[in-house]
N, CA, C and O of each residue as an XYZ file, in Angstrom:
404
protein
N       3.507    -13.334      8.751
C       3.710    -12.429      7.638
C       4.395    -11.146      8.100
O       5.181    -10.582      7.339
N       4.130    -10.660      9.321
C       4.265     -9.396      9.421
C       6.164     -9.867      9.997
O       7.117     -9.213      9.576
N       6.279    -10.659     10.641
C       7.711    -11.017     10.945
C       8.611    -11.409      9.865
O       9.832    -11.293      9.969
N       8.049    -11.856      8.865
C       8.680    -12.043      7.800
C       8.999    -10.230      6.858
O      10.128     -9.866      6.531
N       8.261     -9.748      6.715
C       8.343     -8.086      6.983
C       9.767     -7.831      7.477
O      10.849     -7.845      6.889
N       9.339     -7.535      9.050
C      10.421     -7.194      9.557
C      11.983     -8.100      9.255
O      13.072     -7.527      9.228
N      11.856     -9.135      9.111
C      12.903    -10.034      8.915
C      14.331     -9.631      7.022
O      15.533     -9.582      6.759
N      12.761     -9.449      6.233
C      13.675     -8.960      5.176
C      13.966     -7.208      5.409
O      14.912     -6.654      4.849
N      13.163     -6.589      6.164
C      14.093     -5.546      6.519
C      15.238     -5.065      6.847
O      15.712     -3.992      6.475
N      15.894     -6.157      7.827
C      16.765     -6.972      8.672
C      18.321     -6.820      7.497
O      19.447     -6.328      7.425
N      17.218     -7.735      6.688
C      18.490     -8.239      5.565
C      19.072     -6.957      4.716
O      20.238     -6.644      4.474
N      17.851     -6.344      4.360
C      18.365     -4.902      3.328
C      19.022     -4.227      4.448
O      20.203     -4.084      4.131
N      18.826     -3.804      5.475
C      19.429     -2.537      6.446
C      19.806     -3.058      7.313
O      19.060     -3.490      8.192
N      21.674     -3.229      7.333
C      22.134     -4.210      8.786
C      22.417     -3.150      9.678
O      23.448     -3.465     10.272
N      22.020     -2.075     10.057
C      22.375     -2.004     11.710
C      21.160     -0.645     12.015
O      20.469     -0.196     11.100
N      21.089     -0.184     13.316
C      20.300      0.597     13.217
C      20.404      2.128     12.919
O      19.586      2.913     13.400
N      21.272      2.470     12.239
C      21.553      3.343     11.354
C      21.345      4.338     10.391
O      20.238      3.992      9.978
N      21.620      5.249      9.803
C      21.323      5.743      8.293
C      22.503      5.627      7.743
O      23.402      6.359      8.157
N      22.715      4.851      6.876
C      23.967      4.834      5.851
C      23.257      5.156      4.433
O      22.270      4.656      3.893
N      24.370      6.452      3.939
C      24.620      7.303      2.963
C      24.956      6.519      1.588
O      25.002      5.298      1.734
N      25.123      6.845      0.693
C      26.452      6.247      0.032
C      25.993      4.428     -0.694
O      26.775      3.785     -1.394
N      25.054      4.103     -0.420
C      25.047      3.031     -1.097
C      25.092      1.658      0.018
O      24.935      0.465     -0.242
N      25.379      2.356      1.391
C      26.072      0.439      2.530
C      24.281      0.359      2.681
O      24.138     -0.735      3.227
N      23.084      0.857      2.511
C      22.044      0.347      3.233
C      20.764      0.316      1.544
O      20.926      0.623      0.363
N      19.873     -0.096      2.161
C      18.663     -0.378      0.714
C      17.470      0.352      1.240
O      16.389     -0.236      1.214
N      17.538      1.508      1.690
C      15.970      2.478      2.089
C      15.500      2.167      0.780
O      14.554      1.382      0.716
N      15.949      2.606     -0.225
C      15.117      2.592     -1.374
C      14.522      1.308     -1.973
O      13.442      1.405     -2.556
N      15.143      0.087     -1.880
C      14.733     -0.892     -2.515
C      13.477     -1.429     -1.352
O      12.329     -1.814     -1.574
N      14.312     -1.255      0.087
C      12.662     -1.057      0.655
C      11.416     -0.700      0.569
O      10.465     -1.479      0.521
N      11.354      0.752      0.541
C      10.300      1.531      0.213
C       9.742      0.707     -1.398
O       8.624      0.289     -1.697
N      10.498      0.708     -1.866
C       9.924      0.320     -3.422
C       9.310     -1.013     -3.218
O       8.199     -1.210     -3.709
N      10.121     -2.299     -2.305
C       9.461     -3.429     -2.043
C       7.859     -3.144     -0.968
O       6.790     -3.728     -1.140
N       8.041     -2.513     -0.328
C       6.711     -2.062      0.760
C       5.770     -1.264     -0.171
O       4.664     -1.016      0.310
N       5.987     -0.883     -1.248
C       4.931     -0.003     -1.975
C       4.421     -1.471     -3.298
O       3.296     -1.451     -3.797
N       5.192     -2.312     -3.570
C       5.175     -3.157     -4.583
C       3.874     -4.163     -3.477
O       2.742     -4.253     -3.951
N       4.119     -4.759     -2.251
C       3.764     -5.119     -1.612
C       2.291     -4.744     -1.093
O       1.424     -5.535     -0.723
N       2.227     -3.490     -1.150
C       0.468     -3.191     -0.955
C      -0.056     -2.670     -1.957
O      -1.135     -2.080     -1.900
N       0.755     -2.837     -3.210
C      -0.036     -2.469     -4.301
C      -0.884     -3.688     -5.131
O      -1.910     -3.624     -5.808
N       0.187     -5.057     -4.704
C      -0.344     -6.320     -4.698
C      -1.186     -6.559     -3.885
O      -2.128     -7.219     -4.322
N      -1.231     -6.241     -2.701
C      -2.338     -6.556     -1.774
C      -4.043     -5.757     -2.340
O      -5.180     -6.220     -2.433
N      -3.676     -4.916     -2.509
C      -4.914     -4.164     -3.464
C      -5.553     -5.011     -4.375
O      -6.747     -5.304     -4.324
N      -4.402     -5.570     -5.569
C      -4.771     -5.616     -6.159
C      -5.379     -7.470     -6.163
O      -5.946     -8.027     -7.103
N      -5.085     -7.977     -5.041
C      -5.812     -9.528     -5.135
C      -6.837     -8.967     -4.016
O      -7.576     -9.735     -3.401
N      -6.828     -7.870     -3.843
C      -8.797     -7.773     -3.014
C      -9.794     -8.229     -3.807
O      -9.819     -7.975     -5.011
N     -10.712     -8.951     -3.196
C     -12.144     -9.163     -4.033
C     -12.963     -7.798     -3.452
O     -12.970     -7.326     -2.315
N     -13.611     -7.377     -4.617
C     -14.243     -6.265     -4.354
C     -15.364     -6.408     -3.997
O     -15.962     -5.446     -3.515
N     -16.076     -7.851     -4.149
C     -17.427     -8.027     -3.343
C     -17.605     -8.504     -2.235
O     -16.812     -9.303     -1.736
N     -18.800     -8.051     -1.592
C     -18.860     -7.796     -0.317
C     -19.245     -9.584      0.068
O     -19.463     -9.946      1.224
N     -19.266    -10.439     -0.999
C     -19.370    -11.529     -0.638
C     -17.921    -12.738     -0.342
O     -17.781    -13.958     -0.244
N     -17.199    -11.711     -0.296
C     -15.975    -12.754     -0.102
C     -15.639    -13.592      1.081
O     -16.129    -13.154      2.122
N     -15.058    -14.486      1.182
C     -15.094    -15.322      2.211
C     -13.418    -15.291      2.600
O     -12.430    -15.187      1.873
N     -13.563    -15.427      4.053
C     -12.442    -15.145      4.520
C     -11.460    -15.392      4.162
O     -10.542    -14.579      4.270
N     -11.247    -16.913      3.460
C     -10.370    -17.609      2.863
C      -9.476    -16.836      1.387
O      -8.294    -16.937      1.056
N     -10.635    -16.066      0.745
C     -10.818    -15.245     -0.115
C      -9.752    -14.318      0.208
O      -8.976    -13.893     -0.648
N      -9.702    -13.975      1.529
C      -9.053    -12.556      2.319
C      -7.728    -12.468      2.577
O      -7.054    -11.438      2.585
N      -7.163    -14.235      2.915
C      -5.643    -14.054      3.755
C      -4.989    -13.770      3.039
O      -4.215    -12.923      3.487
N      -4.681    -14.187      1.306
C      -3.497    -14.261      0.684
C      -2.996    -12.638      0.613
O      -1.848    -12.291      0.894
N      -4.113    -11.673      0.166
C      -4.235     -9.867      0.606
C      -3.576     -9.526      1.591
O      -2.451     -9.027      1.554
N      -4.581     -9.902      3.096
C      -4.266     -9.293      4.140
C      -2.596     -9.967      4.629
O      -1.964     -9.552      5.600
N      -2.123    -11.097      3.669
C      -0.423    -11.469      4.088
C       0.325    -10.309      3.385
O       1.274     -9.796      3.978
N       0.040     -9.957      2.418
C       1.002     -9.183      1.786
C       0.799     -7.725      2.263
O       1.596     -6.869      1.879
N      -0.195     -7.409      3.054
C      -0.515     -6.109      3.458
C       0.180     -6.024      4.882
O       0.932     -5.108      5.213
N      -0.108     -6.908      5.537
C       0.930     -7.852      7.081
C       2.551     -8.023      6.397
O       3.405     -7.455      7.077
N       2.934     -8.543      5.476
C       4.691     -8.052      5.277
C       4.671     -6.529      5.246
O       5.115     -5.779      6.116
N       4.019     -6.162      3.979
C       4.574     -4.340      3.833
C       4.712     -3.591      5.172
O       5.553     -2.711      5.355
N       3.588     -4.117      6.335
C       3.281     -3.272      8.127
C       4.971     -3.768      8.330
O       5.899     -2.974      8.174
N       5.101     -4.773      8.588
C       6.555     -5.170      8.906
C       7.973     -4.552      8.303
O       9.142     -4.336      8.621
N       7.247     -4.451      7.454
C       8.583     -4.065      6.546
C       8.971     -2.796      6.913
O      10.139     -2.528      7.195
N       7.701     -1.667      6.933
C       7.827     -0.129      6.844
C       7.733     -0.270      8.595
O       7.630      0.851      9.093
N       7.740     -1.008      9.276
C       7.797     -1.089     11.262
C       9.333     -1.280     11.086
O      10.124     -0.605     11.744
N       9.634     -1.978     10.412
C      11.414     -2.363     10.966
C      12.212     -1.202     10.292
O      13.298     -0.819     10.728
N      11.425     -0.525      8.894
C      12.592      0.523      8.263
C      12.291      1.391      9.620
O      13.225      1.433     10.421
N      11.171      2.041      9.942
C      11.042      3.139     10.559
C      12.007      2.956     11.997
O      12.353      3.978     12.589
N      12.459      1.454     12.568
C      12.529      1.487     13.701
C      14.602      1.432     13.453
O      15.425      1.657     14.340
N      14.779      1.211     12.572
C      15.920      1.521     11.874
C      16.111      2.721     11.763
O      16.810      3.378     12.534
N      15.397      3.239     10.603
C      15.631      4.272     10.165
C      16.459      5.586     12.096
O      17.563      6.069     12.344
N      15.390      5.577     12.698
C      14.860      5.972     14.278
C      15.708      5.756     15.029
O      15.872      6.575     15.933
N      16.527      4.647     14.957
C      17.037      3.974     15.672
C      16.253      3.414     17.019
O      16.775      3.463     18.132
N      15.054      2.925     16.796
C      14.188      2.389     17.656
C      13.702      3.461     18.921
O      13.459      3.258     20.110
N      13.689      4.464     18.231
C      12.899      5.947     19.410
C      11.264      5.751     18.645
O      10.247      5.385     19.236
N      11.342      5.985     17.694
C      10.038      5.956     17.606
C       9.344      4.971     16.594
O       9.617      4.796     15.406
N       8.397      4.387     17.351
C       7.348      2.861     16.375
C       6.241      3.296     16.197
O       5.526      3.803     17.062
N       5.906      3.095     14.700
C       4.867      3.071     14.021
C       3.625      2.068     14.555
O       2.402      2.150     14.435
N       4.384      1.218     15.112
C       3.019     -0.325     15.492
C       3.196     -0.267     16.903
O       4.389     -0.523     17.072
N       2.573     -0.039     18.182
C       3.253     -0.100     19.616
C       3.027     -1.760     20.064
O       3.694     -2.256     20.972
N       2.095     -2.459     19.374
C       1.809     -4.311     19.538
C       3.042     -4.750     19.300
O       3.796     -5.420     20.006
N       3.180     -4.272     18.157
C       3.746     -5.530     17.036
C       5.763     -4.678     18.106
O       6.654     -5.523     18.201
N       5.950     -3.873     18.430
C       7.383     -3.437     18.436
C       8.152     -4.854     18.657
O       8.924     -5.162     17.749
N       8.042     -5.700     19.690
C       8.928     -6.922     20.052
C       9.325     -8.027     18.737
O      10.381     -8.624     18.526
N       8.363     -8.028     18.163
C       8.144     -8.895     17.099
C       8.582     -8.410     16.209
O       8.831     -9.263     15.356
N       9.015     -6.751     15.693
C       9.747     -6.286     14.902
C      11.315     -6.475     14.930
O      12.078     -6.813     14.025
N      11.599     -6.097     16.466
C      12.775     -6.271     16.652
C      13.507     -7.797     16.822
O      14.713     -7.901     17.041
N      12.617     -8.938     16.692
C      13.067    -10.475     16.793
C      13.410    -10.344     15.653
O      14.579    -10.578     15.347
N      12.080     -9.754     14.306
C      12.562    -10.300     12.619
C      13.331     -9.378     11.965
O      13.617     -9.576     10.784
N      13.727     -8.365     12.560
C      14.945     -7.098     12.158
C      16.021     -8.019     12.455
O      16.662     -8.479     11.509
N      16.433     -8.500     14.184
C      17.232     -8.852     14.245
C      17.699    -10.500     13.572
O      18.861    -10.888     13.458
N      16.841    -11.043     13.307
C      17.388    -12.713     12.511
C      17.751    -12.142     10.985
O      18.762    -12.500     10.380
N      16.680    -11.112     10.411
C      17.558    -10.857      9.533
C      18.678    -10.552      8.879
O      19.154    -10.866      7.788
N      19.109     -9.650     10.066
C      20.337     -9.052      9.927
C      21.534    -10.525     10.309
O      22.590    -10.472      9.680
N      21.408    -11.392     10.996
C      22.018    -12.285     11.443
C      22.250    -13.275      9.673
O      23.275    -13.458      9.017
N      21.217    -13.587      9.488
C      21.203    -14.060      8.211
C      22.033    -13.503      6.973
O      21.923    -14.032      5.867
């Protein structure tokens, strides 16, 4: 999930850059990464009896948005500074297939 994240990051923002003017999608990002854990919220079970199974479909969409807002930031940055210090390698595999794609 979380590579899939980084991967459509990839696709909205091809290089590691800030482009002005319309060549990049910060915004449709941010708006997809906020759409993304607002869904994740909202398929939480709120009781404390939920079963794990109960848990993944949430914690996937909460695992893309980490990816998503790891690959803008490492874009955005130009890879100086990461939000996730685990996940950095795995950002930069699904940044880069995206952009390839």
């Amino acid at each position: 999930s979380f590579l899939f994240g980084a991967f459509t990051c990839g696709m909205l923002i091809d290089k590691n850059q800030v482009h002005f003017g319309g060549k990049s999608c910060y915004g449709l990002a941010l708006v997809g990464n906020s759409v993304l854990l607002v869904v994740a919220v909202c398929l939480t079970d709120e009781s404390m009896v939920a079963t794990a199974q109960q848990q993944i479909v949430p914690a996937c969409f909460a695992a893309v948005a980490a990816g998503l807002q790891n690959a803008m930031c490492t874009s955005h940055f130009g890879a100086v500074v990461r939000t996730t210090h685990v996940t950095g390698t795995v950002t930069d595999i699904g940044s880069t297939l995206g952009r390839l794609a």
